[in-house]
The first five atom37 places (N, CA, C, CB, O) and aatype in JSON, in Angstrom:
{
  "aatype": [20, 20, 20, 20, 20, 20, 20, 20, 20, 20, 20, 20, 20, 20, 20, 20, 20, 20, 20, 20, 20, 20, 20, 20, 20, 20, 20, 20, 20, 20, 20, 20, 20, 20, 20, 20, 20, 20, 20, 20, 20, 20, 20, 20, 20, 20, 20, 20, 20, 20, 20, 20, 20, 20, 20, 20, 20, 20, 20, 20, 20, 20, 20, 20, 20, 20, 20, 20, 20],
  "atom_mask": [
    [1, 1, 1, 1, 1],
    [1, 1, 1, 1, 1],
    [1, 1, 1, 1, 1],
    [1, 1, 1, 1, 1],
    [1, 1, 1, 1, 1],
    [1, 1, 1, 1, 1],
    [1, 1, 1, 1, 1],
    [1, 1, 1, 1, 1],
    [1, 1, 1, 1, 1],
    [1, 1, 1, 1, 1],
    [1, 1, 1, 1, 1],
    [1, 1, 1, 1, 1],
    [1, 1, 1, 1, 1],
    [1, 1, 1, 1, 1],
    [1, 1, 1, 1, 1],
    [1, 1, 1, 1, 1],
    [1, 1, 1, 1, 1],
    [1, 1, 1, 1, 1],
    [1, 1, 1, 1, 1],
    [1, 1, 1, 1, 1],
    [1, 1, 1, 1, 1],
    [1, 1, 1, 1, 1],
    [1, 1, 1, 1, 1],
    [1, 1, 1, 1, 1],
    [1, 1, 1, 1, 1],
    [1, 1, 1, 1, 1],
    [1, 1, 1, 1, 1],
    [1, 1, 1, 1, 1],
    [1, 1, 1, 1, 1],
    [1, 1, 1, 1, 1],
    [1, 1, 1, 1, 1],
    [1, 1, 1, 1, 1],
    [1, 1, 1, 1, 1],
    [1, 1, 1, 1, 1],
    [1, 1, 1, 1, 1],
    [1, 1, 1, 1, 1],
    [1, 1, 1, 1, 1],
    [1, 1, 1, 1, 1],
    [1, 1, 1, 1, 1],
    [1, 1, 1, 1, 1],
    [1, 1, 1, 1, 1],
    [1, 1, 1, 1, 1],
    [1, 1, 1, 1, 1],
    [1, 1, 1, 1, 1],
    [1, 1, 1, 1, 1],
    [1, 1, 1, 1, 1],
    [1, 1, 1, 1, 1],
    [1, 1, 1, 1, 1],
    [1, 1, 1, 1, 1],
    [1, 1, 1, 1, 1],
    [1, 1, 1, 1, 1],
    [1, 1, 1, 1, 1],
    [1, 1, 1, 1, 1],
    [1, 1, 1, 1, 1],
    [1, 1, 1, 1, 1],
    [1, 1, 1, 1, 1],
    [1, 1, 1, 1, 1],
    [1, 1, 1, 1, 1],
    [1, 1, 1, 1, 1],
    [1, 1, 1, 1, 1],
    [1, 1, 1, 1, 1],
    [1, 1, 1, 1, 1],
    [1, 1, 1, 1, 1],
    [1, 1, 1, 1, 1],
    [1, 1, 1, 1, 1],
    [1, 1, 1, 1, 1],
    [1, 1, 1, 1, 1],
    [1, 1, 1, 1, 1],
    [1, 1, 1, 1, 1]
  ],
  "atom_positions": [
    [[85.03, 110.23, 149.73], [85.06, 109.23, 148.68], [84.97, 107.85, 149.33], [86.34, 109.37, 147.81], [85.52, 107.65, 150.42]],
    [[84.34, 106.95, 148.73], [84.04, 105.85, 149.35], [84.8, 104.87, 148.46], [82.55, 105.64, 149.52], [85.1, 105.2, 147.31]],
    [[85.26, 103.19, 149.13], [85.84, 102.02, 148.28], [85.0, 101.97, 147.39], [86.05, 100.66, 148.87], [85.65, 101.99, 146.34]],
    [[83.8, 101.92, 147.12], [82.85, 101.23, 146.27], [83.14, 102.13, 145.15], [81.27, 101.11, 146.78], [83.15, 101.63, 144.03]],
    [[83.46, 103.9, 145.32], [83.81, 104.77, 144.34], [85.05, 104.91, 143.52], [83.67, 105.73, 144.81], [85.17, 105.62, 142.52]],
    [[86.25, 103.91, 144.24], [87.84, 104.14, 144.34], [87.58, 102.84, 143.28], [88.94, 104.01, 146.14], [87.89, 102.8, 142.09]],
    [[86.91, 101.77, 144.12], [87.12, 100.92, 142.61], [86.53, 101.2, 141.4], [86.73, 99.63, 142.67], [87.38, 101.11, 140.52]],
    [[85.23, 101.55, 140.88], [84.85, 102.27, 140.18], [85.89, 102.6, 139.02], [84.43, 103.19, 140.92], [86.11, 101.98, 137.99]],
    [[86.37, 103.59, 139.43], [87.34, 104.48, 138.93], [88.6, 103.82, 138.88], [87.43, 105.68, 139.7], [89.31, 104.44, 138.08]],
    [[89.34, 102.65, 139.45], [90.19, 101.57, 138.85], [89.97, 100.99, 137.84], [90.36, 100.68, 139.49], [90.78, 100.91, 136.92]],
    [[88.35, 100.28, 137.81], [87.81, 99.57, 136.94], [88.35, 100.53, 135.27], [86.04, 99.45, 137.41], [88.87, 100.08, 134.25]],
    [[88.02, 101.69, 135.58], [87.8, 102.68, 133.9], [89.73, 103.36, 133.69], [86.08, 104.8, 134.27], [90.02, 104.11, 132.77]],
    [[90.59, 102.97, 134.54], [91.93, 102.95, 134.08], [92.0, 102.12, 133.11], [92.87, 102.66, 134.98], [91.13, 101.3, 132.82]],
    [[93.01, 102.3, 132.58], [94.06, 101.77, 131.31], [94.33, 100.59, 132.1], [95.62, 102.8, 130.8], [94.08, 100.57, 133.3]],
    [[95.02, 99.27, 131.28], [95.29, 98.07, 131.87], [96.88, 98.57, 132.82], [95.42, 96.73, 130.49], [97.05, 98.18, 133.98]],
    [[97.73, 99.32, 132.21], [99.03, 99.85, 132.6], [98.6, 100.7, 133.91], [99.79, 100.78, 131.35], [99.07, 100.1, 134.88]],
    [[98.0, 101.66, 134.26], [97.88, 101.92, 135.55], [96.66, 100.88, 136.24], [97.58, 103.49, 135.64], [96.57, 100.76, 137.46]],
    [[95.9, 100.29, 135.45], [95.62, 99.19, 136.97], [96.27, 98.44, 137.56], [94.82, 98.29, 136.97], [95.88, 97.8, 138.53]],
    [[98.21, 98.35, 136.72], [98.78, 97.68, 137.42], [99.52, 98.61, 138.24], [99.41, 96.76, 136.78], [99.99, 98.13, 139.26]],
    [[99.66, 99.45, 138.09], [100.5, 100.11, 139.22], [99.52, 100.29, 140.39], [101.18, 101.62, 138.76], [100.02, 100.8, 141.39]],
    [[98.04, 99.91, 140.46], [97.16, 100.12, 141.69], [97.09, 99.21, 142.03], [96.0, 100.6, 141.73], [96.5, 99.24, 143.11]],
    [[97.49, 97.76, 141.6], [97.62, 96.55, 142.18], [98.79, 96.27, 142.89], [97.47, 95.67, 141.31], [98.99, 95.67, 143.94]],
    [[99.54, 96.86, 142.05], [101.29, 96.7, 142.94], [101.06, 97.54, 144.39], [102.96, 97.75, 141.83], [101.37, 97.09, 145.49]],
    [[100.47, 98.78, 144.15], [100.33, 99.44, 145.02], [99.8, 98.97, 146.68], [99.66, 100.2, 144.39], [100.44, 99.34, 147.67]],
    [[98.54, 98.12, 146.77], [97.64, 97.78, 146.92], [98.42, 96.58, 147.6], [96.74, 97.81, 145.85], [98.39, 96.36, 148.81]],
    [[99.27, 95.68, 146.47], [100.13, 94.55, 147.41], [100.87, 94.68, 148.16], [100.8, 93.81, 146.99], [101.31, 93.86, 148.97]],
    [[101.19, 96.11, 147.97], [102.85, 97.02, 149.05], [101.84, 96.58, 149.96], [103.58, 99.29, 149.06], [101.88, 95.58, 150.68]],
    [[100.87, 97.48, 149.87], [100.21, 97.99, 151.25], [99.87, 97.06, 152.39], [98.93, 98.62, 150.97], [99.95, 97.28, 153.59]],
    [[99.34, 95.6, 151.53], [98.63, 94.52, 152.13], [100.33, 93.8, 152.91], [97.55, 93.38, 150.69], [100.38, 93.34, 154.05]],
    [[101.27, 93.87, 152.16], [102.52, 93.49, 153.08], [103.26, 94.04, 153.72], [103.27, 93.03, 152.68], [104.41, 93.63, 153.86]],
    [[102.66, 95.55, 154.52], [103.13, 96.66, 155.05], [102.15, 96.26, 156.41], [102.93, 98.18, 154.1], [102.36, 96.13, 157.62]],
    [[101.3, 96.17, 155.75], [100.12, 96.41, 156.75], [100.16, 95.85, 158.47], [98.86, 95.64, 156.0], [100.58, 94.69, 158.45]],
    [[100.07, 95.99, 158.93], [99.82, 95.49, 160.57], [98.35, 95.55, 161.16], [100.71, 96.5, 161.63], [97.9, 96.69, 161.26]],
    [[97.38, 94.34, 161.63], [96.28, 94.08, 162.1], [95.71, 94.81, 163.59], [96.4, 92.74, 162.12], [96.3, 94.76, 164.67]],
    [[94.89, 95.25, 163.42], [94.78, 95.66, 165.0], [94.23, 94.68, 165.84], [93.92, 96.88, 165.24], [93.61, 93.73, 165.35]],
    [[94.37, 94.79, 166.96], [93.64, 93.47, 168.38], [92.98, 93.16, 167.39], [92.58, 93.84, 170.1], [93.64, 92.56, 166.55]],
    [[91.53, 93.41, 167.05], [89.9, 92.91, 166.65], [90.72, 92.06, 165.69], [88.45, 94.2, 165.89], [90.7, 90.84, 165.82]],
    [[91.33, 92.54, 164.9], [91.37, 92.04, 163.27], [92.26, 90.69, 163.87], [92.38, 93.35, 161.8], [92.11, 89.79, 163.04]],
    [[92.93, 90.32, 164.74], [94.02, 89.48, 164.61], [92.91, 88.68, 165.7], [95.84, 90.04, 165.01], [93.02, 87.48, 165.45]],
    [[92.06, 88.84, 166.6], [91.09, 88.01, 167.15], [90.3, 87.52, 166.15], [90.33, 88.61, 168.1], [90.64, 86.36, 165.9]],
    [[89.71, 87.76, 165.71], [89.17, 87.66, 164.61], [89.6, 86.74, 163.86], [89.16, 88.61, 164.08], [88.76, 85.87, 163.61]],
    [[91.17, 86.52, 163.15], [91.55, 85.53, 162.18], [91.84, 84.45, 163.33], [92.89, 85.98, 161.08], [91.61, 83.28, 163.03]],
    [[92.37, 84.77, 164.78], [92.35, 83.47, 164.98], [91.49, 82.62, 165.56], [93.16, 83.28, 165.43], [91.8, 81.44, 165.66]],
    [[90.07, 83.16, 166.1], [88.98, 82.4, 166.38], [88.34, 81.44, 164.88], [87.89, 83.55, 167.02], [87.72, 80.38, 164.9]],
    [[88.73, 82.23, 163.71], [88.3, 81.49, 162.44], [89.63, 80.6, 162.24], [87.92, 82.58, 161.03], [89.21, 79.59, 161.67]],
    [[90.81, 80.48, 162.4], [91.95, 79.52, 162.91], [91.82, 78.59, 163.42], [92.68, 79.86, 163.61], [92.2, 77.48, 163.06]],
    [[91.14, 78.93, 164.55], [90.6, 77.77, 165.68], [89.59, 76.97, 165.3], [90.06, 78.33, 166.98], [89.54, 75.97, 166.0]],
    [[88.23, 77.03, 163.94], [87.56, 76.6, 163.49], [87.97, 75.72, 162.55], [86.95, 77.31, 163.3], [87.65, 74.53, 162.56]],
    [[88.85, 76.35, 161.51], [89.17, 76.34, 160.49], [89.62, 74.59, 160.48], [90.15, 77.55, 160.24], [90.51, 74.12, 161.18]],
    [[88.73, 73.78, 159.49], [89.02, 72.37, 159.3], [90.47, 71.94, 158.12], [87.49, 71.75, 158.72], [91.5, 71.3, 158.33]],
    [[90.06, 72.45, 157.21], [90.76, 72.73, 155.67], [92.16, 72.44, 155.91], [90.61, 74.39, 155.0], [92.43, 73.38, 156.66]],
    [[93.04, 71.9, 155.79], [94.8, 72.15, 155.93], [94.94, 73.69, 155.37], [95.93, 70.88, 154.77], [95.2, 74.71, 156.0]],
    [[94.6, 73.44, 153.57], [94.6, 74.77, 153.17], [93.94, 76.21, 154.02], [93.96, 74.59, 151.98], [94.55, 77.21, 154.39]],
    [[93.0, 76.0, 154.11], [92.37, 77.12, 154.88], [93.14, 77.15, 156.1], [90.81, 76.96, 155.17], [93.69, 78.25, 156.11]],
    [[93.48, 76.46, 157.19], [94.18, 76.43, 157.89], [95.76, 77.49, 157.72], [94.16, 75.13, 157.93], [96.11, 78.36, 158.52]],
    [[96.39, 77.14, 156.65], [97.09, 77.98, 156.54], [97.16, 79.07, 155.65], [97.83, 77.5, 156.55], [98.23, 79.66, 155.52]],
    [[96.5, 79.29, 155.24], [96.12, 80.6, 155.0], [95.83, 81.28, 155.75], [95.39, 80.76, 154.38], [96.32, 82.4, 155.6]],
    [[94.77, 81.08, 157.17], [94.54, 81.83, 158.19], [96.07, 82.07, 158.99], [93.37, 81.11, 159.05], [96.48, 83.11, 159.51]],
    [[96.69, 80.83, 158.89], [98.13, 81.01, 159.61], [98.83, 82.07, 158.98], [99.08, 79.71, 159.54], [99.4, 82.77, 159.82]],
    [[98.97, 82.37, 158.01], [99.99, 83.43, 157.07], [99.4, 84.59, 156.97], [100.32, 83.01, 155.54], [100.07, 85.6, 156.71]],
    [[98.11, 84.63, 157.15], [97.37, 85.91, 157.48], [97.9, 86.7, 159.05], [95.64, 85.43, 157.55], [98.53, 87.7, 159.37]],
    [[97.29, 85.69, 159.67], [97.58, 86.15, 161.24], [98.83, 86.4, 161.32], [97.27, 85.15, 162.38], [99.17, 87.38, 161.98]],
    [[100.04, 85.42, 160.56], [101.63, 86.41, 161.18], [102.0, 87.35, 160.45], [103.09, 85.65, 161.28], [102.79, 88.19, 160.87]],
    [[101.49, 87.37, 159.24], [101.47, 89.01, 158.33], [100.76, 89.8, 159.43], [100.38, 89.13, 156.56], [101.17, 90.66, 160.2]],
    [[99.9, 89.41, 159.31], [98.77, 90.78, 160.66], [99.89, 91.24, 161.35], [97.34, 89.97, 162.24], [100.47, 92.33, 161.33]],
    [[100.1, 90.16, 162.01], [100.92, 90.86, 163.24], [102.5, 91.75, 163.23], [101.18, 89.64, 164.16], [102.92, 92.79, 163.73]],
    [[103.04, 90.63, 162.32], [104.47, 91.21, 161.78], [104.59, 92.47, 161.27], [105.0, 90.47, 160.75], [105.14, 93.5, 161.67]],
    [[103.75, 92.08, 159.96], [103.92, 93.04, 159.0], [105.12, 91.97, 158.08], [104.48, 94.74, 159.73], [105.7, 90.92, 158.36]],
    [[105.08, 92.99, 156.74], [106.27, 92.3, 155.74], [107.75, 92.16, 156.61], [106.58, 93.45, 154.22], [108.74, 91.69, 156.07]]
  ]
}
């Protein structure tokens, strides 16, 4: 099964379980831990990054990456 198929099939839920796949989905994203690539990655675009905003957003990304929640 592929993402492109998983959302799909979110899309055609009830509004009540698309929220339990969103809650779900937010666990996951504040569980989650980045591997090397992924955390090189946010901070070479860190190191670019002009924006204050964008700036920290890449910042809160990268110590979620790494931390985790």
């Amino acid at each position: 099964m592929t993402a492109e198929t998983v959302i799909e099939e979110i899309k055609r839920l009830p509004p009540r379980e698309q929220l339990l796949v969103l809650q779900f989905a937010g666990e996951l994203t504040r569980q989650r831990r980045l591997s090397g690539a992924e955390l090189t990655a946010l901070g070479e675009e860190l190191a670019a990054a002009r924006e204050p905003a964008e700036v920290a957003r890449l910042n809160a990304a990268l110590l979620q990456g790494f931390y985790g929640a």
